[in-house]
PQR file of N, CA, C, O and H, with PARSE charges and radii, in Angstrom:
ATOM      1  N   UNK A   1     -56.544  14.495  34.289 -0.4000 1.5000
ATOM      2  CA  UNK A   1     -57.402  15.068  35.310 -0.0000 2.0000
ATOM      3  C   UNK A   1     -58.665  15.590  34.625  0.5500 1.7000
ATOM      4  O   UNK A   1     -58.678  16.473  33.768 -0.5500 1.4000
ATOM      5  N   UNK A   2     -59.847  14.860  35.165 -0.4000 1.5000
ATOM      6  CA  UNK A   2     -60.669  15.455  34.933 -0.0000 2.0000
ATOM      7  C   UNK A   2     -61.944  16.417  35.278  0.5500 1.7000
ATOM      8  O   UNK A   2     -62.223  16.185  36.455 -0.5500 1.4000
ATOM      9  H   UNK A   2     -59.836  14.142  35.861  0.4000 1.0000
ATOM     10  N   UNK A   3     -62.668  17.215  34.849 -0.4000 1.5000
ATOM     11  CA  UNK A   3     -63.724  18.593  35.318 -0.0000 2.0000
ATOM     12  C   UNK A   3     -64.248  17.762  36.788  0.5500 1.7000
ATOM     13  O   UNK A   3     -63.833  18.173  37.872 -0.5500 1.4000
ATOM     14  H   UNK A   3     -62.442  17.404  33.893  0.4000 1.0000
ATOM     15  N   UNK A   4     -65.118  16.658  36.720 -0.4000 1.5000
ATOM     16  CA  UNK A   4     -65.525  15.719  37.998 -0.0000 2.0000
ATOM     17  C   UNK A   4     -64.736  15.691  39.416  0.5500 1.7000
ATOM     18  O   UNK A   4     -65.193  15.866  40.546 -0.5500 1.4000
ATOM     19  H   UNK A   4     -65.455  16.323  35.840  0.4000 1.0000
ATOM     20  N   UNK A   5     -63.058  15.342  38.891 -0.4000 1.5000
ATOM     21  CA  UNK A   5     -61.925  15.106  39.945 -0.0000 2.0000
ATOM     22  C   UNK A   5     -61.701  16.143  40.580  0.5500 1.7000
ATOM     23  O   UNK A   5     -61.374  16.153  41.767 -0.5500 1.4000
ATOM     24  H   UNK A   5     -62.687  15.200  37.973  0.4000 1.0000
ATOM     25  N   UNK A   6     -61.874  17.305  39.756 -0.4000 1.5000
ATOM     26  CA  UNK A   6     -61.207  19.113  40.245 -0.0000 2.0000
ATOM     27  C   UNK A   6     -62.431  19.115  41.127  0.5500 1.7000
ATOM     28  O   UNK A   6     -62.338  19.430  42.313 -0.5500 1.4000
ATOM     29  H   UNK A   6     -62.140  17.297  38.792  0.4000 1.0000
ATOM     30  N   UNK A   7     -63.740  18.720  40.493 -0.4000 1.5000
ATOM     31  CA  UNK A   7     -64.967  19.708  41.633 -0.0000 2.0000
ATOM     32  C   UNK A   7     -64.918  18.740  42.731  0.5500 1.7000
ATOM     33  O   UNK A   7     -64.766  19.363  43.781 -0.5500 1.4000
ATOM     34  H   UNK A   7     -63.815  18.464  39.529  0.4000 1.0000
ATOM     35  N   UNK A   8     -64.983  17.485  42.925 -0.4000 1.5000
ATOM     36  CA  UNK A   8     -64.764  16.863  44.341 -0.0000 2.0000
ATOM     37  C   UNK A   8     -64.170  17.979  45.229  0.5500 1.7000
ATOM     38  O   UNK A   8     -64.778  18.491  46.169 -0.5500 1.4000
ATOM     39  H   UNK A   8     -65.107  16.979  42.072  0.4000 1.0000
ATOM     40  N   UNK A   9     -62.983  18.289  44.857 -0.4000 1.5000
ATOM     41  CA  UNK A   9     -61.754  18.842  46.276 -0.0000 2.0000
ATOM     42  C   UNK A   9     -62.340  20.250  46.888  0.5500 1.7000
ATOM     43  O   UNK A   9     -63.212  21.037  46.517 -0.5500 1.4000
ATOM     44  H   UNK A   9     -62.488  17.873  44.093  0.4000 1.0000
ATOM     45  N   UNK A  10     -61.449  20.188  47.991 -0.4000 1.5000
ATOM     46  CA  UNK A  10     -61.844  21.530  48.507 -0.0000 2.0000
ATOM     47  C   UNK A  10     -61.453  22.487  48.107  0.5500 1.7000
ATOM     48  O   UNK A  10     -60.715  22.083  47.208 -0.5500 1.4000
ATOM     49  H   UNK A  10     -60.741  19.549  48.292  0.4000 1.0000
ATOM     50  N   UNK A  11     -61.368  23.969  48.100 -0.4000 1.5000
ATOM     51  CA  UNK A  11     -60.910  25.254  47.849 -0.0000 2.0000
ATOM     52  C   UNK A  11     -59.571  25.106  48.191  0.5500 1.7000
ATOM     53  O   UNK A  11     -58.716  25.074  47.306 -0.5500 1.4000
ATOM     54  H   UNK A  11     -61.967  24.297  48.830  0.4000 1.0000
ATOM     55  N   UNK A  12     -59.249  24.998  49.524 -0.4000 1.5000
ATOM     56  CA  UNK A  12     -57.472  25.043  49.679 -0.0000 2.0000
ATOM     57  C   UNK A  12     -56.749  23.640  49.233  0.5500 1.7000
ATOM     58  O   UNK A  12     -55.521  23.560  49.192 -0.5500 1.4000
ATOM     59  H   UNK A  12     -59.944  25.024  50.243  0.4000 1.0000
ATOM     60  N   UNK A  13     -57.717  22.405  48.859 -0.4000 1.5000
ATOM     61  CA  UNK A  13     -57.054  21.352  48.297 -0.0000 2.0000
ATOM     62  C   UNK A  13     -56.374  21.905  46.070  0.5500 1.7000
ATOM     63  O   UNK A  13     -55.388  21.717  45.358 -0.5500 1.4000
ATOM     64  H   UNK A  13     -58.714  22.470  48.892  0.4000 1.0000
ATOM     65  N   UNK A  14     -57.464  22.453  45.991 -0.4000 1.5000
ATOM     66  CA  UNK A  14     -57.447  23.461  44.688 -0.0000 2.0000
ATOM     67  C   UNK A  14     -56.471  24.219  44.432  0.5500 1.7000
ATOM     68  O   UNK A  14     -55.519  24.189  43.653 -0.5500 1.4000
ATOM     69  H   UNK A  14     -58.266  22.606  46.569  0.4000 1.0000
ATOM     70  N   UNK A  15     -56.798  24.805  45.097 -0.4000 1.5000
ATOM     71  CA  UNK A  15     -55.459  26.240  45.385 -0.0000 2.0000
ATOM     72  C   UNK A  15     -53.627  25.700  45.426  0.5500 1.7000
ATOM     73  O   UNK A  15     -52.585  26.230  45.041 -0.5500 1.4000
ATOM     74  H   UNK A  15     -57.571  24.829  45.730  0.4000 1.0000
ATOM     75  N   UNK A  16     -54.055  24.044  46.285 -0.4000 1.5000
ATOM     76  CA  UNK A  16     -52.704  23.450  46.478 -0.0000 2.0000
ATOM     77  C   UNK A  16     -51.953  23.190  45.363  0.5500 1.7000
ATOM     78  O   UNK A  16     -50.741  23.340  45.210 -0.5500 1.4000
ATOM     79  H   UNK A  16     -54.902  23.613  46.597  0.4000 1.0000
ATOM     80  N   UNK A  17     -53.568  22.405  43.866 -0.4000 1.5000
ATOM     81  CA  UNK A  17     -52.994  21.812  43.143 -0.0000 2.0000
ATOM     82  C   UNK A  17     -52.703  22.723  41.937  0.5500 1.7000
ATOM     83  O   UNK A  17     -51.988  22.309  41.025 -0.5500 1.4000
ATOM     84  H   UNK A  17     -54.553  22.283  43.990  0.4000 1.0000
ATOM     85  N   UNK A  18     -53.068  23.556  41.920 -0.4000 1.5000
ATOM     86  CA  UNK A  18     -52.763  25.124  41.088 -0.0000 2.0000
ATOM     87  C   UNK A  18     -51.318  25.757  41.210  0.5500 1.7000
ATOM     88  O   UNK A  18     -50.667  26.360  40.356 -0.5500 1.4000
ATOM     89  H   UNK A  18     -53.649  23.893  42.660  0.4000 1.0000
ATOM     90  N   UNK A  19     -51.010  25.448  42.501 -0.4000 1.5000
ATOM     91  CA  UNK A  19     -49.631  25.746  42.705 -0.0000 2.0000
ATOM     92  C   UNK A  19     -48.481  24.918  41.843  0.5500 1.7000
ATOM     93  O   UNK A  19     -47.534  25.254  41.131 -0.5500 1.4000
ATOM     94  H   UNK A  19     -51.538  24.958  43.194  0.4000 1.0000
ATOM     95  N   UNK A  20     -49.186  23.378  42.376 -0.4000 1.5000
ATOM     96  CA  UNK A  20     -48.160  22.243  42.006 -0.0000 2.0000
ATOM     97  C   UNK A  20     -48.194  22.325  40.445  0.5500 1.7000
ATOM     98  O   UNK A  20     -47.063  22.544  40.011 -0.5500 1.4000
ATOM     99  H   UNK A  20     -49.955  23.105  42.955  0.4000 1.0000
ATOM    100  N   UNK A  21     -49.286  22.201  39.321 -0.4000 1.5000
ATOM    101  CA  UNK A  21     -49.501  22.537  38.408 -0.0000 2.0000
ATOM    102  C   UNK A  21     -48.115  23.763  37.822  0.5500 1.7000
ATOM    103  O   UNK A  21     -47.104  23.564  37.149 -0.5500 1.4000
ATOM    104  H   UNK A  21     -50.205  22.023  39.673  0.4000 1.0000
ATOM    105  N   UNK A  22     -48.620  24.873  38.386 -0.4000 1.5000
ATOM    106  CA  UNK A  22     -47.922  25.981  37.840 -0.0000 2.0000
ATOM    107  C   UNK A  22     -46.233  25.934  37.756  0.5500 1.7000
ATOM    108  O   UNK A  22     -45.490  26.428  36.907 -0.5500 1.4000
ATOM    109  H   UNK A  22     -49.442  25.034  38.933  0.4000 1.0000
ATOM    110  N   UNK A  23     -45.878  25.049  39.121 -0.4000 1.5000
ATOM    111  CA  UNK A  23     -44.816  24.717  38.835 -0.0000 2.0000
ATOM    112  C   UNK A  23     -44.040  23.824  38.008  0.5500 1.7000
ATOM    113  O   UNK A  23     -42.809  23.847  38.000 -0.5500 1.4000
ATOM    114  H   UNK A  23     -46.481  24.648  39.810  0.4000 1.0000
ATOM    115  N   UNK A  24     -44.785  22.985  37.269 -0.4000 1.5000
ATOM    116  CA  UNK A  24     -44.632  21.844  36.779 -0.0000 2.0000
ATOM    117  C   UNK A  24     -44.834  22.398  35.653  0.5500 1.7000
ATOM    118  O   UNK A  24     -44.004  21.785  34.981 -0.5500 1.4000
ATOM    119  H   UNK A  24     -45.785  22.966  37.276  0.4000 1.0000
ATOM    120  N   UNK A  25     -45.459  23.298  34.763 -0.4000 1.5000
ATOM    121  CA  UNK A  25     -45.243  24.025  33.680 -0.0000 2.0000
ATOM    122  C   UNK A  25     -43.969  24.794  33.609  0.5500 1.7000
ATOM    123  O   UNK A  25     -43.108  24.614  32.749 -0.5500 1.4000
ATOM    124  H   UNK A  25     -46.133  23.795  35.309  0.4000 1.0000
ATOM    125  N   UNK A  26     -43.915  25.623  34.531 -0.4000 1.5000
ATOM    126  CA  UNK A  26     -42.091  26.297  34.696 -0.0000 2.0000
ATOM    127  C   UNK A  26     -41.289  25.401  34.492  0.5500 1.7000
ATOM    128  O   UNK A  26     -40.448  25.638  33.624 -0.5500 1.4000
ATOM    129  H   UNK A  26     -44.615  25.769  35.230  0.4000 1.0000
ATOM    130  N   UNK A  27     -41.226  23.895  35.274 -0.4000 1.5000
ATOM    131  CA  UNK A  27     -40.269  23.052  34.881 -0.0000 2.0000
ATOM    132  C   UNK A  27     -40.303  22.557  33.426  0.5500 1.7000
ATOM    133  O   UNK A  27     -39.302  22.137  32.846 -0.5500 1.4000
ATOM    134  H   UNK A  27     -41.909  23.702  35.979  0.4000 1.0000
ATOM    135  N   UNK A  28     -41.459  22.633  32.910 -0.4000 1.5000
ATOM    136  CA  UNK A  28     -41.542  21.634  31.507 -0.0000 2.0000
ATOM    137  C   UNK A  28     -40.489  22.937  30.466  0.5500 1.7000
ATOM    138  O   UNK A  28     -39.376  22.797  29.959 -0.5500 1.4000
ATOM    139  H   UNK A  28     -42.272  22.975  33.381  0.4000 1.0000
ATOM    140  N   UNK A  29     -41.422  24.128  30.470 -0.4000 1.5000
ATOM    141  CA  UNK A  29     -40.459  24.896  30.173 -0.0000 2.0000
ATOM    142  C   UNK A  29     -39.701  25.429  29.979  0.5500 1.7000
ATOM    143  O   UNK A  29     -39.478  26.088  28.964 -0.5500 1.4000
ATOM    144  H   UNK A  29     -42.327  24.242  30.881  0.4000 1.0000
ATOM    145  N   UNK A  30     -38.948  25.272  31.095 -0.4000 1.5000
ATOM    146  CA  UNK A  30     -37.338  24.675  31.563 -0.0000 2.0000
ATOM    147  C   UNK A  30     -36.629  23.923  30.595  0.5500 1.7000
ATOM    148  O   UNK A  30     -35.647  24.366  30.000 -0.5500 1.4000
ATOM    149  H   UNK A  30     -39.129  24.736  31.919  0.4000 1.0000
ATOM    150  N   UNK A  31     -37.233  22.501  30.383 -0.4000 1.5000
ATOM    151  CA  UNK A  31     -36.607  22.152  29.630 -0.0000 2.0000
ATOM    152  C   UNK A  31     -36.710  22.063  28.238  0.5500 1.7000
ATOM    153  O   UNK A  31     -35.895  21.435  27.562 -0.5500 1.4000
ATOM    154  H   UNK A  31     -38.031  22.142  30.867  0.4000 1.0000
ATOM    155  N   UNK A  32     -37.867  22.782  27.682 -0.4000 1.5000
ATOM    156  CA  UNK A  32     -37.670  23.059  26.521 -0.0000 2.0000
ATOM    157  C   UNK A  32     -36.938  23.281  26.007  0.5500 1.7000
ATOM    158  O   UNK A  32     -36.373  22.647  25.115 -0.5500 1.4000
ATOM    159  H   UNK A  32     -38.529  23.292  28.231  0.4000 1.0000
ATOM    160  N   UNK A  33     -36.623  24.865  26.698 -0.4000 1.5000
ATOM    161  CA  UNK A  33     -35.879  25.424  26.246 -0.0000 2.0000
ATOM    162  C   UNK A  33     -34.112  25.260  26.363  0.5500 1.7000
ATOM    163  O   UNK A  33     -33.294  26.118  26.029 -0.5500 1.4000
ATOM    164  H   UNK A  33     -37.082  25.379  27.423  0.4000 1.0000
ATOM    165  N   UNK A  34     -33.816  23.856  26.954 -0.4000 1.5000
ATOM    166  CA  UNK A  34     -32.565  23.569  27.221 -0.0000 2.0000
ATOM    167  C   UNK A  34     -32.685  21.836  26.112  0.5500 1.7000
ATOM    168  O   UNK A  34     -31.854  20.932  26.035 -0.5500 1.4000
ATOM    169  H   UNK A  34     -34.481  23.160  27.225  0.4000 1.0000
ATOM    170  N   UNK A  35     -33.645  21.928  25.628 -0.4000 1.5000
ATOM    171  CA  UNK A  35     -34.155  20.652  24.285 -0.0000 2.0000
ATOM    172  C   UNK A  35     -33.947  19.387  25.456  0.5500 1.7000
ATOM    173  O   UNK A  35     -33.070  18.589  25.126 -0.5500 1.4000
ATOM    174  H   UNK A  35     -34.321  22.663  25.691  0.4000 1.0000
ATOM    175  N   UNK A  36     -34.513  19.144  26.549 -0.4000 1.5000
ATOM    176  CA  UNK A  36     -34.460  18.167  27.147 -0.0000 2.0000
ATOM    177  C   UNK A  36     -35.672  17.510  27.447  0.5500 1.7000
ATOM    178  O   UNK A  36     -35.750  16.484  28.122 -0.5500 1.4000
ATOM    179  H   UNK A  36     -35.226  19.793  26.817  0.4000 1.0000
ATOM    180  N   UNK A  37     -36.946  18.328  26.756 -0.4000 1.5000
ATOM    181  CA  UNK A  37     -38.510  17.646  27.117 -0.0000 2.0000
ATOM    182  C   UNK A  37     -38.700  16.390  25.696  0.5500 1.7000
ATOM    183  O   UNK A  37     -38.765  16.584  24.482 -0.5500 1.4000
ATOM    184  H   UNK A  37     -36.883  19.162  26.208  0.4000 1.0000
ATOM    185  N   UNK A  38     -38.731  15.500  26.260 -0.4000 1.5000
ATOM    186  CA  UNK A  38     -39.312  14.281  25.554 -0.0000 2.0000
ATOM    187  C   UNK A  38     -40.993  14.256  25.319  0.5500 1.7000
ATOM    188  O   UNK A  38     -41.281  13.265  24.649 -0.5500 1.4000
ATOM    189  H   UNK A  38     -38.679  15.342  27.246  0.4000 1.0000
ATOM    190  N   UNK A  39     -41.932  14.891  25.603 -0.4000 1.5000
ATOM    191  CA  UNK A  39     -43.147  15.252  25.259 -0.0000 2.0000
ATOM    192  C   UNK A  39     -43.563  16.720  25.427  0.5500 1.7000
ATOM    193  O   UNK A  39     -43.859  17.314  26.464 -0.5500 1.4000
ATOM    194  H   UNK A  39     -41.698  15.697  26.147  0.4000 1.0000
ATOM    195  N   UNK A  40     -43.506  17.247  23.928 -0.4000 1.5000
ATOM    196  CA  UNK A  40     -44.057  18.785  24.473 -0.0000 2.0000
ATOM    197  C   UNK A  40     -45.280  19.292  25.058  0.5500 1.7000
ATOM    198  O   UNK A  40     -45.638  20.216  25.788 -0.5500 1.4000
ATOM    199  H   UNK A  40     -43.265  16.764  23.085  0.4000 1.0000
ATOM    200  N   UNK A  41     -46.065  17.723  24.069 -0.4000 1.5000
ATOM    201  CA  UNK A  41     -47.501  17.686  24.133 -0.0000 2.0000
ATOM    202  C   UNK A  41     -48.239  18.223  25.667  0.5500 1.7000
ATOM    203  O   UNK A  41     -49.336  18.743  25.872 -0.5500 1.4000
ATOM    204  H   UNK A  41     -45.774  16.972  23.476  0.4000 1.0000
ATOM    205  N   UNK A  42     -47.051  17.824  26.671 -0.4000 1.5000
ATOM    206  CA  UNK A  42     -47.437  17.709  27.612 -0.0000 2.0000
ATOM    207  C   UNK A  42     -47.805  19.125  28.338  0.5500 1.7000
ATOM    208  O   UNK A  42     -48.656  19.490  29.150 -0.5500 1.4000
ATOM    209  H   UNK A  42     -46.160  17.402  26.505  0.4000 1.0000
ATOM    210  N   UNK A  43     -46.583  19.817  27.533 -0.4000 1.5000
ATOM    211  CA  UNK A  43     -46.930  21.559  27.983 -0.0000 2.0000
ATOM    212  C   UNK A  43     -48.643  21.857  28.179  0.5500 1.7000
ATOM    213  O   UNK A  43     -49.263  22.062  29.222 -0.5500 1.4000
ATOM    214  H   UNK A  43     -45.892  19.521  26.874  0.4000 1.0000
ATOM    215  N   UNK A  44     -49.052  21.804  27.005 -0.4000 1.5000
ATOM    216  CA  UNK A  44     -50.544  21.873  26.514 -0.0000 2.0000
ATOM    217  C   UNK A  44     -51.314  21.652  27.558  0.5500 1.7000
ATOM    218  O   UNK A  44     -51.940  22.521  28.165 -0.5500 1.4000
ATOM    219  H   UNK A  44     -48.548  21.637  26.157  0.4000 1.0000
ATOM    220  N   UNK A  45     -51.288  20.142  27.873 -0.4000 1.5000
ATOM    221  CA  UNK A  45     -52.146  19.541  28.611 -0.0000 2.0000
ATOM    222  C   UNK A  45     -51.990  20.131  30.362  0.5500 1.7000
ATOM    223  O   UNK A  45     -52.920  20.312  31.148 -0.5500 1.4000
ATOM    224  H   UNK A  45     -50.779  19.436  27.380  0.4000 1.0000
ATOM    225  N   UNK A  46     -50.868  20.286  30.551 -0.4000 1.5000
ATOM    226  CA  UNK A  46     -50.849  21.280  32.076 -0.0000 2.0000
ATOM    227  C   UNK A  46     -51.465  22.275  32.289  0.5500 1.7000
ATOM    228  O   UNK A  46     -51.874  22.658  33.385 -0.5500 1.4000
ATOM    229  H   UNK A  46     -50.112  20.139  29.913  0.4000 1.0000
ATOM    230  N   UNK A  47     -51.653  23.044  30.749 -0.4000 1.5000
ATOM    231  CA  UNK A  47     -51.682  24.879  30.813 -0.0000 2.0000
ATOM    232  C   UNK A  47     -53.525  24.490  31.112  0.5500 1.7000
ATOM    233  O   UNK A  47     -54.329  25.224  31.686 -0.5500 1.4000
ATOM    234  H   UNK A  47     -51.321  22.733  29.858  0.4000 1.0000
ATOM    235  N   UNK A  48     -53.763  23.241  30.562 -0.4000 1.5000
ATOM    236  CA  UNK A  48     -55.552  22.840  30.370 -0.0000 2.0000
ATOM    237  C   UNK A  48     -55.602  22.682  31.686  0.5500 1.7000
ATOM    238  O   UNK A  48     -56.139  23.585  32.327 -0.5500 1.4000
ATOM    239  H   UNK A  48     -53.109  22.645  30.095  0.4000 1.0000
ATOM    240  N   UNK A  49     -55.232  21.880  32.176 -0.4000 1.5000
ATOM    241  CA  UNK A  49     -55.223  21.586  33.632 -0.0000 2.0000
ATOM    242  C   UNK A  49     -55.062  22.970  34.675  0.5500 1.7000
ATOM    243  O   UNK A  49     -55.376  22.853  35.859 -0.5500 1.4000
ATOM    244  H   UNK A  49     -54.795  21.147  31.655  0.4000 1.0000
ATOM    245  N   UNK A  50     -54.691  23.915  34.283 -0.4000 1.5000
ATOM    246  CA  UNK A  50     -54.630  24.536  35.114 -0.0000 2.0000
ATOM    247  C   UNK A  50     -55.519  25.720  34.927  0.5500 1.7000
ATOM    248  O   UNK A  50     -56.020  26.257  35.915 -0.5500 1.4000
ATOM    249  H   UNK A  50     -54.436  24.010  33.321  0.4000 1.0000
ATOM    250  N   UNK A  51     -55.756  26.183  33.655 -0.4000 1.5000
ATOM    251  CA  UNK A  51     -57.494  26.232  33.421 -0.0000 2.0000
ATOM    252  C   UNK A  51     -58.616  25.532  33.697  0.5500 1.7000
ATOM    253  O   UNK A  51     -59.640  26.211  33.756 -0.5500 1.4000
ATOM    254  H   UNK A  51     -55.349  25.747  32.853  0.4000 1.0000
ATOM    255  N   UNK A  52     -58.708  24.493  33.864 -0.4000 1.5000
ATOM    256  CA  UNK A  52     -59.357  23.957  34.678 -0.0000 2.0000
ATOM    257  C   UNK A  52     -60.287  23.946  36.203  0.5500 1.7000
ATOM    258  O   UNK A  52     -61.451  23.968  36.603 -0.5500 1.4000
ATOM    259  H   UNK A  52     -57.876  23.942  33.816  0.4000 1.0000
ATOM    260  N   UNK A  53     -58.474  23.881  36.843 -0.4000 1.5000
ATOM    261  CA  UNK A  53     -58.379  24.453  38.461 -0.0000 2.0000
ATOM    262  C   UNK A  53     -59.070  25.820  38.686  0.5500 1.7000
ATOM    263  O   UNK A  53     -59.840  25.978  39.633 -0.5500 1.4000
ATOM    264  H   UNK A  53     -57.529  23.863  36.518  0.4000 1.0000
ATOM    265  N   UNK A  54     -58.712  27.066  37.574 -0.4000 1.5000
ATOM    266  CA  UNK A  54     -58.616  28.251  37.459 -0.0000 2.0000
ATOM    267  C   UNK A  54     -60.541  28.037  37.461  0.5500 1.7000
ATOM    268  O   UNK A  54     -61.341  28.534  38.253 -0.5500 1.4000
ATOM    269  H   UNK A  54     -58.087  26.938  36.804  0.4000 1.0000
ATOM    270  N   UNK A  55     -60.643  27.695  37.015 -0.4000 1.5000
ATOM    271  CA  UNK A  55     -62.215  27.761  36.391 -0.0000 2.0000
ATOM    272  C   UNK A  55     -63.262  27.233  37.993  0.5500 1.7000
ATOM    273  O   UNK A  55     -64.235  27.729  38.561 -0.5500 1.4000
ATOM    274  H   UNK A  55     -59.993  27.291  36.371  0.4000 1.0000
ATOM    275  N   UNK A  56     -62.696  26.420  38.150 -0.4000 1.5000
ATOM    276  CA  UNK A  56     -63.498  25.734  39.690 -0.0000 2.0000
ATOM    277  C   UNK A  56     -63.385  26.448  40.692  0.5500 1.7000
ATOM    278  O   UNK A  56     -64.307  26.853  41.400 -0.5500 1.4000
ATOM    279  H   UNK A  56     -61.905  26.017  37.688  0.4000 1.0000
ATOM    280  N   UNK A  57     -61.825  26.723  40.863 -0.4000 1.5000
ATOM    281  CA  UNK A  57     -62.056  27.875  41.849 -0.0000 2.0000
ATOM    282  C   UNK A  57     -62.734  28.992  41.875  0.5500 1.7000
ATOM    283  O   UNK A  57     -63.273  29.299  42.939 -0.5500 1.4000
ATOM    284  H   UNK A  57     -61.076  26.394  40.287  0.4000 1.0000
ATOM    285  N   UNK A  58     -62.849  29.729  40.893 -0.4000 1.5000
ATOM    286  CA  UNK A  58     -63.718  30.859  40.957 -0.0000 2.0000
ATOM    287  C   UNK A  58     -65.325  30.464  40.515  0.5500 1.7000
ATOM    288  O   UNK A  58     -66.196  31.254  40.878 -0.5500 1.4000
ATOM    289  H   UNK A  58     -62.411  29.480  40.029  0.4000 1.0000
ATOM    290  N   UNK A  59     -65.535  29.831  40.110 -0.4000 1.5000
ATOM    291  CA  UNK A  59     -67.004  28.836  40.191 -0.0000 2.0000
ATOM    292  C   UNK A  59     -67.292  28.753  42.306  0.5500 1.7000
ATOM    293  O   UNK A  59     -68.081  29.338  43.050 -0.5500 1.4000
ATOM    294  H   UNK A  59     -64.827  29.189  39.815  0.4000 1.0000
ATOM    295  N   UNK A  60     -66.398  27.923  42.504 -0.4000 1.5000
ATOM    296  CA  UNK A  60     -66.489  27.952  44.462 -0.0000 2.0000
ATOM    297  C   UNK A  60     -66.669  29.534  44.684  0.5500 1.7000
ATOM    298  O   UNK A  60     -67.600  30.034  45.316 -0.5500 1.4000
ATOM    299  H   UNK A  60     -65.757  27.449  41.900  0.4000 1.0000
ATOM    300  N   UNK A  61     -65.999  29.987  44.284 -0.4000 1.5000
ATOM    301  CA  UNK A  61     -65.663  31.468  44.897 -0.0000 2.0000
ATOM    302  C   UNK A  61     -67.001  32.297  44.584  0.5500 1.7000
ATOM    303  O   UNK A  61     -67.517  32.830  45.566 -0.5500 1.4000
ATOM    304  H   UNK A  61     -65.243  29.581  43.771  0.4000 1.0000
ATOM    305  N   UNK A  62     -67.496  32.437  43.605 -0.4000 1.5000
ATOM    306  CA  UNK A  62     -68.847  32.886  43.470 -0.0000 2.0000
ATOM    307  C   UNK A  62     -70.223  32.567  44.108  0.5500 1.7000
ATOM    308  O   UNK A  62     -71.043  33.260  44.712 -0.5500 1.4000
ATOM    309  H   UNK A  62     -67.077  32.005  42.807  0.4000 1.0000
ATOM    310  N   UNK A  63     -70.173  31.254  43.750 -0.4000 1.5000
ATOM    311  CA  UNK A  63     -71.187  30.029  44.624 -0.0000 2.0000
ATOM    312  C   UNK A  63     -71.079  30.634  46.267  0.5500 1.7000
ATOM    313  O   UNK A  63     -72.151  30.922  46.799 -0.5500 1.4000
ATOM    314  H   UNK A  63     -69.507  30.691  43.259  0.4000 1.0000
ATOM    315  N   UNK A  64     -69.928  30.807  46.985 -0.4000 1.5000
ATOM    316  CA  UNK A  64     -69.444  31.254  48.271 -0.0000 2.0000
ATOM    317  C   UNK A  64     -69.885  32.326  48.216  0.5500 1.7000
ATOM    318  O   UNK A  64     -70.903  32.531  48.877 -0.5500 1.4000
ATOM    319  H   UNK A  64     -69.057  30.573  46.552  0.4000 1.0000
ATOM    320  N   UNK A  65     -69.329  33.397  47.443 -0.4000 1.5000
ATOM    321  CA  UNK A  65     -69.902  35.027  47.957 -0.0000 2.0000
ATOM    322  C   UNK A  65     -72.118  34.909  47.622  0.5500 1.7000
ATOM    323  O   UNK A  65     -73.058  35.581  48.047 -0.5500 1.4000
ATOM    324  H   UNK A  65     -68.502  33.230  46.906  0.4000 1.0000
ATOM    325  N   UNK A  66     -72.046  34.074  46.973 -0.4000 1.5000
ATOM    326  CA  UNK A  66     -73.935  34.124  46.711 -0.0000 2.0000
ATOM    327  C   UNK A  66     -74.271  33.795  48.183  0.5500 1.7000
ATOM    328  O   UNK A  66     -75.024  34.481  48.874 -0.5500 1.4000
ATOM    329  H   UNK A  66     -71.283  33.528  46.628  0.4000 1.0000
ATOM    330  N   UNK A  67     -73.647  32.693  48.585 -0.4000 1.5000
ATOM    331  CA  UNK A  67     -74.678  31.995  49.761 -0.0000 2.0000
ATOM    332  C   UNK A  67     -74.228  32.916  50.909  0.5500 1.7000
ATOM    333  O   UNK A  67     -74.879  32.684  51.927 -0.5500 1.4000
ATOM    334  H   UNK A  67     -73.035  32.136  48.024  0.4000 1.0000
ATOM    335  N   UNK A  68     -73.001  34.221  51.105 -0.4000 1.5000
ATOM    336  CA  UNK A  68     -72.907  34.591  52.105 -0.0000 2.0000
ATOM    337  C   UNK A  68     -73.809  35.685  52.577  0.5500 1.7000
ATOM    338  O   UNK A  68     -73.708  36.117  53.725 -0.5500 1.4000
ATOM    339  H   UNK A  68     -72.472  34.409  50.278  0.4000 1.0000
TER
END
């Protein structure tokens, strides 16, 4: 996922995928710690991803309170 793909969406499309994200780190985590993740790498790349999200949304959210 990339910076381009996140700013297309809307605020509550964002918010959706922040959720799905966050959960999908709990799960990876999950199985870490039960030695069942076949890529850890992948941890990494979610936590980015969801910095990401984190970052756009409040980018919208500012942009929003300016123009109100």
């Amino acid at each position: 996922m990339n910076a381009k793909e996140i700013r297309e969406k809307t605020l509550p499309e964002l918010k959706e995928q922040l959720a799905k994200l966050k959960e999908e780190l709990f799960n990876l985590r999950f199985q870490h710690a039960i030695n069942q993740l076949d890529n850890p790498m992948r941890i990494g790349a979610v936590k980015k991803d969801i910095a990401r999200v984190q970052t756009v949304i409040r980018e919208k959210e500012i942009r929003d309170a300016a123009n109100a």
